[in-house]
C-alpha positions in Angstrom: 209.1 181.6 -102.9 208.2 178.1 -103.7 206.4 177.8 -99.8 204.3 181.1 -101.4 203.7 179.3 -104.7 202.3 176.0 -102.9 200.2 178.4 -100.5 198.4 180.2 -103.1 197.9 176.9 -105.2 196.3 175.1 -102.1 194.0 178.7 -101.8 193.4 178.6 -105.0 191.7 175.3 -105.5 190.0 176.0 -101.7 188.3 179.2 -102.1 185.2 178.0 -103.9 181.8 176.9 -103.0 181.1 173.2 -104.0 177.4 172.3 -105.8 177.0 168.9 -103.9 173.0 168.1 -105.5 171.5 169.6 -108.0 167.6 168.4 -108.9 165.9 169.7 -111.7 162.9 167.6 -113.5 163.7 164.9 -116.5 160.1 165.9 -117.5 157.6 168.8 -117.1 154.4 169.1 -117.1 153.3 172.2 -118.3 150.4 171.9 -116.1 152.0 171.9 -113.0 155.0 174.2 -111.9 158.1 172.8 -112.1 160.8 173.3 -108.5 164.4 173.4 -109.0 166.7 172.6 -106.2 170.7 173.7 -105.9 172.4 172.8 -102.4 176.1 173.5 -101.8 178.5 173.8 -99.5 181.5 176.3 -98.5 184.8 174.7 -97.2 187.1 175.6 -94.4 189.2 178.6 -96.8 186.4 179.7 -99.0 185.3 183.4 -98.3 181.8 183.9 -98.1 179.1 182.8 -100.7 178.6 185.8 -103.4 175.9 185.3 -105.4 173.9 182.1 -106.6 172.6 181.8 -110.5 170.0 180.1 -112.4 170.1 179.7 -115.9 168.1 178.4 -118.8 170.4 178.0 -121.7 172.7 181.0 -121.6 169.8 183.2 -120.4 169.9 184.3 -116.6 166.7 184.0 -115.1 167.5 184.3 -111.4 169.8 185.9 -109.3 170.6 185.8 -104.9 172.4 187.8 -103.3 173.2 187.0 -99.9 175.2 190.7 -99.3 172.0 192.3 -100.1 169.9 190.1 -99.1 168.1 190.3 -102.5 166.9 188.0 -105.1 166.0 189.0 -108.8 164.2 186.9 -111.3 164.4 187.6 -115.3 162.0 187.1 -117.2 163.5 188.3 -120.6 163.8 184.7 -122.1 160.2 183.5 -121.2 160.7 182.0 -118.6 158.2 182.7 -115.3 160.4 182.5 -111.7 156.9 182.3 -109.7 158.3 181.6 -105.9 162.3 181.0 -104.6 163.5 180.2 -101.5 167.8 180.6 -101.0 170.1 181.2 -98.6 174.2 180.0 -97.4 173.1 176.4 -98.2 170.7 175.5 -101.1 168.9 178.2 -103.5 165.2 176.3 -104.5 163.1 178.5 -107.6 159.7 177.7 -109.2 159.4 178.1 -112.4 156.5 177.8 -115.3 157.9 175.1 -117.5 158.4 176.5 -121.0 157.9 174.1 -124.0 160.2 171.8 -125.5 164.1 170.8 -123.6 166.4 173.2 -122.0 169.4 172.9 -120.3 168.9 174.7 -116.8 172.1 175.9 -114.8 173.0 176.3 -111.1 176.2 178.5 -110.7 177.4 179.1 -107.2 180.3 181.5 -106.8 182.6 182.7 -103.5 183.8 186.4 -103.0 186.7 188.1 -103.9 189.5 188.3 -105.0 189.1 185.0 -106.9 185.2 184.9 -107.1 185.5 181.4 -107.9 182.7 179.7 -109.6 181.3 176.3 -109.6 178.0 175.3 -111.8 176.4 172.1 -112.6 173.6 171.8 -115.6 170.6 169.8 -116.4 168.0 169.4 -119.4 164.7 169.7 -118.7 161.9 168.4 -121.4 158.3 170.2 -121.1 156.0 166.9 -121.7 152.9 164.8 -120.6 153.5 161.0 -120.5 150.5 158.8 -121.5 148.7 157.8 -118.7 147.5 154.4 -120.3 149.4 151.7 -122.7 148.3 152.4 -126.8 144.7 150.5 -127.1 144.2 148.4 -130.1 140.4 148.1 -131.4 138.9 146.2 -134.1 140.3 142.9 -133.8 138.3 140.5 -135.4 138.0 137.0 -133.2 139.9 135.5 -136.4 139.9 136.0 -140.5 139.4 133.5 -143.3 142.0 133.1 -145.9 141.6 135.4 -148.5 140.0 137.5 -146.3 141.5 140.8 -144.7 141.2 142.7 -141.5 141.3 146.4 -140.1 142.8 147.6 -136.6 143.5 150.7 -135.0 145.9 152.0 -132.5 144.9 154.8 -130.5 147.7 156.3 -128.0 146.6 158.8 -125.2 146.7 161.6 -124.5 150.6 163.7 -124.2 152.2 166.5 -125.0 153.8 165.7 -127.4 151.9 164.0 -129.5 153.0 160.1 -129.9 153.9 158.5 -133.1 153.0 155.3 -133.7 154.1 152.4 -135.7 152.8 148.5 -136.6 154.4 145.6 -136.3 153.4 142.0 -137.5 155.5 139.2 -136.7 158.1 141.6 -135.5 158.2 143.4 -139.5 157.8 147.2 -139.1 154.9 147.8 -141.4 156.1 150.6 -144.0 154.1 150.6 -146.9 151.2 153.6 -147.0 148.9 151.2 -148.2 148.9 148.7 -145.4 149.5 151.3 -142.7 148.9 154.2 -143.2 149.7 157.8 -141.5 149.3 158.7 -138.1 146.5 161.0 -137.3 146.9 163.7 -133.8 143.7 165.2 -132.8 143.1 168.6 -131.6 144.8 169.5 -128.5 142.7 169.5 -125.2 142.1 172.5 -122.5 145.5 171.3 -121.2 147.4 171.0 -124.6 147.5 167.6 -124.7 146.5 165.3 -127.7 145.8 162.0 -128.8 147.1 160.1 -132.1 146.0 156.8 -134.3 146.9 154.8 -136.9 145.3 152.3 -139.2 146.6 149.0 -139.9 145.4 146.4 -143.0 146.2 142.9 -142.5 146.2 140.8 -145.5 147.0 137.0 -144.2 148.0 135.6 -147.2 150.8 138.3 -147.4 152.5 136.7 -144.5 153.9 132.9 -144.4 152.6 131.8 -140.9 152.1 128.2 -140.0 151.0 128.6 -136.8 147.4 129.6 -137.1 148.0 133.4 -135.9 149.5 136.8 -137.0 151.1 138.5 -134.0 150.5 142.5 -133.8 152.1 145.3 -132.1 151.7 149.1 -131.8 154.3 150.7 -130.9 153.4 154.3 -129.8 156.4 157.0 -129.2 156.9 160.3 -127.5 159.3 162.3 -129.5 161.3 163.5 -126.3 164.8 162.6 -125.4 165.3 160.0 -124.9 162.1 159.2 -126.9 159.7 157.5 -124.6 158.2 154.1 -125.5 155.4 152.4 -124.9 153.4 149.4 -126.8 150.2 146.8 -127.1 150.8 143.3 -128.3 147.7 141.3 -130.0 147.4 138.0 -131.6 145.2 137.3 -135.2 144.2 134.0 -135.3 143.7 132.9 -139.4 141.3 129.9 -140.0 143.2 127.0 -142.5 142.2 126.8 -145.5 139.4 123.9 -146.5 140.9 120.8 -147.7 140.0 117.0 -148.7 141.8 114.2 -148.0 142.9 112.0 -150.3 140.9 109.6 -149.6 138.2 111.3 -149.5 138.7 112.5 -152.8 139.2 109.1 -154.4 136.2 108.6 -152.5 133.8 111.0 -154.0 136.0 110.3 -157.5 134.6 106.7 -157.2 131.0 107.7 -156.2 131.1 110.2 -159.4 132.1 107.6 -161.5 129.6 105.0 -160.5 126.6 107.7 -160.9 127.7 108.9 -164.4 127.8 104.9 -165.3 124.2 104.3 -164.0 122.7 108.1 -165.1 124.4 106.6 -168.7 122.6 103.3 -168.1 119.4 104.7 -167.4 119.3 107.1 -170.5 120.0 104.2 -172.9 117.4 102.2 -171.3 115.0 105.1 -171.7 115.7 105.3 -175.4 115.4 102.3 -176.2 112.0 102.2 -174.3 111.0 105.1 -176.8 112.5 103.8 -180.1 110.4 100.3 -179.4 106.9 102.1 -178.1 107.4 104.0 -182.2 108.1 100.5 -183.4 105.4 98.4 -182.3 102.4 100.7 -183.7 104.3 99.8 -187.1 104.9 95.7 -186.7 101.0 95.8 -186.1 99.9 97.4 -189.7 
């Protein structure tokens, strides 16, 4: 009895096909036709191979049977099986990536009595990475004090759309009126689109000593994990005018000096006058 119970527990945990690799795309592009790959592999007490399934979520979308050598793609939750390729070994389907992520499924089970199973799962995100980093226009060579300036970031093309946010001196920029939304524009022949966002720099705002404001747009892909990618600039300020102080005692003393003599001259000047009125009457 007990040689009986260790038999059928060492069949039990032998009599199932093993997934050894299982490849399906971090990201698709909707674009291009996306190839799943399931290989695995039947050890020495496993009956034959009974049936090999995909899945996205808990929908089946495609089925082989080696028995009858047949294979059966469903297309009742959207998905398009375009072209597959199985047999004892690996199972390999094309599919037309549907949009947003979904967890895709390879389950491999033996034949009877058991019909063991083994499966092994992925997620799959439908997006477009930018092909270039986010490009920041309007950057002045440098502002005056008191003066402000105006920047854009513009992120590329991607599906989805990127959302992007300012930095200056490493401060997220959150207030609406120094940054304000981000704008998407209309999506291309292949879906994709484009954003941008505004940043106002006020220099005076910020408490830098070292002659520049440092910028950064940060533009990201709302996938997951969210995808990241950023352009760092630098704002040089001009310093404020000054005057030394002796410069200033300076020009204080040359003031002085030319209110003394403009005060010398207008006496002298009257005094000219009151004694041409004079004379006329000294004379009589």
């Amino acid at each position: 009895m007990v040689v009986l119970l260790i038999f059928g527990l060492f069949i039990a945990r032998s009599v199932c096909h093993t997934i050894t690799f299982l490849d399906v795309p971090r990201w698709a592009d909707p674009r291009i036709e996306a190839e799943l790959r399931c290989h695995y592999a039947k050890q020495p007490l496993d009956p034959p191979l009974h049936s090999v399934k995909w899945y996205r979520g808990t929908h089946e979308i495609f089925r082989y049977t080696p028995q009858e050598y047949e294979t059966r793609a469903f297309n009742s939750s959207g998905v398009s099986v375009t072209n597959s390729s199985c047999d004892t070994f690996a199972c390999v389907i094309t599919i037309k990536p549907e949009p947003g992520t979904a967890k895709y499924t390879c389950e491999v089970s033996s034949e009877g009595p058991r019909f063991a199973v083994d499966r092994k799962s992925a997620n799959m995100t439908l997006g477009v990475l930018p092909e270039y980093e986010p490009l920041i226009t309007g950057l002045p060579t440098f502002v005056n004090a008191g003066e402000q300036a105006l920047v854009n970031c513009t992120s590329d093309y991607s599906l989805p759309a990127a959302t992007i946010d300012w930095f200056v001196d490493s401060e997220p920029q959150e207030d609406p009126v120094i940054t304000g939304e981000t704008h998407v524009s209309g999506a291309d022949g292949d879906g994709l689109r484009a954003s941008w966002r505004t940043l106002h720099v006020y220099p005076d705002d910020y408490s830098t000593h070292r002659g520049f404001l440092a910028l950064q747009c940060r533009a990201t892909l709302p996938t997951r994990p969210p995808h990241v990618r950023s352009m760092a600039v630098r704002l040089y300020v001009a310093s404020r005018p000054h005057i030394s102080s002796y410069m200033l005692s300076k020009n204080n003393a040359v003031g002085k000096n030319n209110a003394i003599r403009l005060q010398n001259d207008l006496c002298l000047w009257t005094l000219l006058l009151l004694g041409r009125k004079l004379v006329p009457c000294l004379v009589k």
